[in-house]
N, C-alpha and C positions, 0 to 999 in steps of 0.2 A: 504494500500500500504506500510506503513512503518513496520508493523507485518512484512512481505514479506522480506522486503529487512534486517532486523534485525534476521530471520530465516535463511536467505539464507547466511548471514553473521557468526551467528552461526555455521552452519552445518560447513562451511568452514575454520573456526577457529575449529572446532573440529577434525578437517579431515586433517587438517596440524600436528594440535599436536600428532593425531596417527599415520601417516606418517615420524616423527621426532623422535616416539618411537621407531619405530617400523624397522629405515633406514640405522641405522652405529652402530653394539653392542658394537665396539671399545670406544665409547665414554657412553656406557650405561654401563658400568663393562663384557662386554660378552668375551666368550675365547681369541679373540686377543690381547685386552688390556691385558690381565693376559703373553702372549709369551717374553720369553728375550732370543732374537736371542745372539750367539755367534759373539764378535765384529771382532774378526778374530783370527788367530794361534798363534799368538807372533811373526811371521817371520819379520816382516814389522814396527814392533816398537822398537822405538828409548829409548837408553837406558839415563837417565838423567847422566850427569857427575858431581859430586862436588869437589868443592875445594876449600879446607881449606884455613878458611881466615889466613892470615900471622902475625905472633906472636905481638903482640905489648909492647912494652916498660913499665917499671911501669908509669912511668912519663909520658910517650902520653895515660896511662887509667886513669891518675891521672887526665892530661887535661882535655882531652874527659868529665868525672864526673866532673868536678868543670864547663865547660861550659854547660853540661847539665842542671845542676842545676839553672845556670844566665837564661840559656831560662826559663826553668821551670819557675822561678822566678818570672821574666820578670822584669818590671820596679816595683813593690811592696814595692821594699826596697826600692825604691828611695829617699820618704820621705811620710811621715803621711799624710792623706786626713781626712776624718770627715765620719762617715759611711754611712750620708745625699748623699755625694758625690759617693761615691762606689757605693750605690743602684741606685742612678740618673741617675749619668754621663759616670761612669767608665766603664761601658757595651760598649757606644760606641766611648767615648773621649780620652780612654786609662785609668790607674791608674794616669798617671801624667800629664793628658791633650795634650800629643805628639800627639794624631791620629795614635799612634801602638800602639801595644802589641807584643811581645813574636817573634818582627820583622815584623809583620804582620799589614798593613794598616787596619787600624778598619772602621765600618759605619761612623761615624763622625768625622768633620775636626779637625785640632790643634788647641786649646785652650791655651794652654802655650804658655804663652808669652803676652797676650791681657791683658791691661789696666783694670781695675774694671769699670770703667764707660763705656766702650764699651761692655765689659758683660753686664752689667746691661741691659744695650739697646737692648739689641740682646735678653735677656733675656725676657723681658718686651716684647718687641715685637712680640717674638715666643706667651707669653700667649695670647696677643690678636688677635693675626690675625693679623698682620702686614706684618709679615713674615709665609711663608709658610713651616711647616713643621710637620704633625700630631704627629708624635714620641714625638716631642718637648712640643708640645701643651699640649699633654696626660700625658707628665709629670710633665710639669708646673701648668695645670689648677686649682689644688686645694692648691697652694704655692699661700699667700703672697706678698705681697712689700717686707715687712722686712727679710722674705724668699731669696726672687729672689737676695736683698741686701747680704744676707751672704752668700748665693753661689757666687757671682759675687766675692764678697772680696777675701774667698777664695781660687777661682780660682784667682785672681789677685796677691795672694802672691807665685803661685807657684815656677816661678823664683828666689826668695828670699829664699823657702825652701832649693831648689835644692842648690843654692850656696851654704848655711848653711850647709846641706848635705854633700855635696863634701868637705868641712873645715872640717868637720868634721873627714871624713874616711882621711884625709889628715894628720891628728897628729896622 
C-alpha cells in the first residue's frame, strides 16, 4: 500500500514539474520575456527642471569645510582614550563616553561623567550576570579584575580630561 501511494505521489510531482515547464515561457527565457515594448512617444513626459544652486560666499564655503570636518571628526579630538577603550567601548559609548557621535545617539548610554566605582560595579556586574546585557558580557568575559579596574578609572577621568582639554585649546 505505501509503494502505491509513494508512486502515485511521484507520478504527481513529476506531472506538476512538466506542467511548470512546460506553462509560462515568459519566465523560462521564451520570446516574451526577450519583447521591450515602447514606453510611449515623448508626448506625455515631463521634462526635469534644474536650478543652479546660488553662489556662495568664500567665507560660508570656508564655514560649511571647517564644520564638515568637526562632524567628520566628531568628538576624537576631544581628548586621548587608550586603544583598550576605542576597540571596547567607543563603538557604542561614543569616543568620549557622551552616548553620541558625529550628533548621533549611539547603542549605548553616557558614561561621562560616572564615578570609577560605579563603573567598576556596573562593570563587574555586566561580567557576571548581574546585569543583563550580552554585548556587554561578550566583551567583558575574558577581562580581569585589574582589567574591569583600569577601564573603570579611565573612564572615570574623562571629565578631568575634557576640562584639561578645553584649558588647553583655551591658551
Amino acid at each position: 500500500m505505501k509503494n502505491i501511494i509513494v508512486g502515485a505521489l511521484t507520478l504527481l510531482v513529476v506531472g506538476l514539474m512538466i506542467f511548470t515547464a512546460t506553462d509560462d515561457p515568459v519566465f523560462h527565457g521564451g520570446h516574451q520575456s526577450k519583447v521591450i515594448e515602447d514606453f510611449g512617444d515623448g508626448k506625455n513626459q515631463k521634462i526635469a527642471v534644474t536650478i543652479a544652486p546660488e553662489e556662495k560666499s568664500d567665507r560660508e564655503k570656508e564655514n560649511e569645510a571647517l564644520s564638515a570636518l568637526r562632524d567628520k571628526a566628531g568628538n576624537a579630538g576631544a581628548f586621548k582614550v587608550t586603544n583598550e577603550y576605542k576597540s571596547k567601548c567607543s563603538s557604542c559609548h561614543g569616543v568620549n563616553g557622551s552616548g553620541f557621535q558625529n550628533g548621533k545617539a549611539m547603542m549605548g548610554p553616557k558614561i561621562f561623567g560616572q564615578s570609577e566605582e560605579k563603573l567598576y560595579k556596573d562593570l563587574a556586574d555586566f561580567k557576571a550576570g548581574r546585569k543583563e546585557n550580552m554585548v556587554m558580557k561578550g566583551l567583558l568575559i575574558n577581562l580581569n579584575d585589574n582589567d574591569l579596574k583600569r577601564l573603570a578609572k579611565e573612564i572615570g577621568e574623562f571629565p578631568a580630561r575634557a576640562k584639561a582639554k578645553a584649558q588647553q585649546a583655551a591658551e
